[in-house]
C-alpha positions as a Python dict, from the first residue, in 0.01 Angstrom:
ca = {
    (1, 'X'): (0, 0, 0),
    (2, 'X'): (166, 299, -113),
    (3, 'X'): (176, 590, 87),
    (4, 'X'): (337, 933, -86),
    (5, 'X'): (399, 1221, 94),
    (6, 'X'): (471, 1549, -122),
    (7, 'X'): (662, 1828, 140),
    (8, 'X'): (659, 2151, -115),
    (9, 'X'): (633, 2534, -15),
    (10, 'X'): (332, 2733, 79),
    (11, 'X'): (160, 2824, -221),
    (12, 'X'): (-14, 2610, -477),
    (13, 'X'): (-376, 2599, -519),
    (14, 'X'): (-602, 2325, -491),
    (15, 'X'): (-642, 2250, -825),
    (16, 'X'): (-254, 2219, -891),
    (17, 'X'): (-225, 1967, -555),
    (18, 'X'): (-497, 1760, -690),
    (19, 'X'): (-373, 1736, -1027),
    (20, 'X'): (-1, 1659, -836),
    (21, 'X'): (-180, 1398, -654),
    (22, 'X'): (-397, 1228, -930),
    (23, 'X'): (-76, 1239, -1200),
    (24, 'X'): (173, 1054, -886),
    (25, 'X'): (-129, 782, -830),
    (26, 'X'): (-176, 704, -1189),
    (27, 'X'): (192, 670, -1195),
    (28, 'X'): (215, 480, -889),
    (29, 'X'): (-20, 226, -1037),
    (30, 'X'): (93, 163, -1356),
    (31, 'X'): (444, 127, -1217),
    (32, 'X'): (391, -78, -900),
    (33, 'X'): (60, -253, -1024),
    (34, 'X'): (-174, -143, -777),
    (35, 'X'): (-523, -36, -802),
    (36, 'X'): (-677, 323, -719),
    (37, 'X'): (-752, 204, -353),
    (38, 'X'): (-425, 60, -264),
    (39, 'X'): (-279, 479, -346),
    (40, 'X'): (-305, 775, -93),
    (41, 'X'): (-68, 1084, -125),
    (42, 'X'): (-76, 1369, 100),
    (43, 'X'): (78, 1712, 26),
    (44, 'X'): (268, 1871, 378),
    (45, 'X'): (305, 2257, 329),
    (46, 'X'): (622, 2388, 445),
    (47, 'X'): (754, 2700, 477),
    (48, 'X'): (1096, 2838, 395),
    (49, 'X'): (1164, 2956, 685),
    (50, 'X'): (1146, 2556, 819),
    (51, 'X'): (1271, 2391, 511),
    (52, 'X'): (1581, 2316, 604),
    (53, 'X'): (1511, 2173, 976),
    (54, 'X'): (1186, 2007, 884),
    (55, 'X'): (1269, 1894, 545),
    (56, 'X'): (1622, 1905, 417),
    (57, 'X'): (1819, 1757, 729),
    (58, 'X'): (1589, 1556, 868),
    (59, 'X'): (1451, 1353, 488),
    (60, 'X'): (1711, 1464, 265),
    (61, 'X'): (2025, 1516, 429),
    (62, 'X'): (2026, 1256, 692),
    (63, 'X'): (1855, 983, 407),
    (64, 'X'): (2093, 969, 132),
    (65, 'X'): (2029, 609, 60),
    (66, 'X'): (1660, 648, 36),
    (67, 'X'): (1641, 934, -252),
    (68, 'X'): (1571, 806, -588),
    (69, 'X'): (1584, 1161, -721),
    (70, 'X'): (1851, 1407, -552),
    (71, 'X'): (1836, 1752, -531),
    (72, 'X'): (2029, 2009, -716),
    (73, 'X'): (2081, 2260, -414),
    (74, 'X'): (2279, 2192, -87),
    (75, 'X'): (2176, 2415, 256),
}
């Protein structure tokens, strides 16, 4: 049962989050073979201002081994 959890900035409206979550469960199930039901993605807001102790130490920094996709900035 796949659970995704999108951590972006404050800032996008509802319609874009939806769309973000709809377009990462269709992927999810084509890729991992799983129907609608098995898929849940949530979207955390997070501010700037808490990016880097919320996000970027704690799930980027301290997981190196667990990112598929890297990103391009350091903090």
């Amino acid at each position: 049962m796949p659970h995704v959890i999108v951590k972006a900035w404050p800032g996008k409206t509802e319609d874009e989050k939806k769309r973000l979550a709809d377009a990462i469960t269709k992927h999810v199930m084509e890729i991992f073979e799983y129907g609608d039901e098995a898929v849940s993605v949530a979207i955390e807001e997070v501010g700037p201002e808490s990016w880097k102790t919320d996000v970027y130490e704690p799930d980027i920094k301290a997981k190196p081994n667990q990112l598929y996709k890297k990103p391009g900035y350091e903090m």
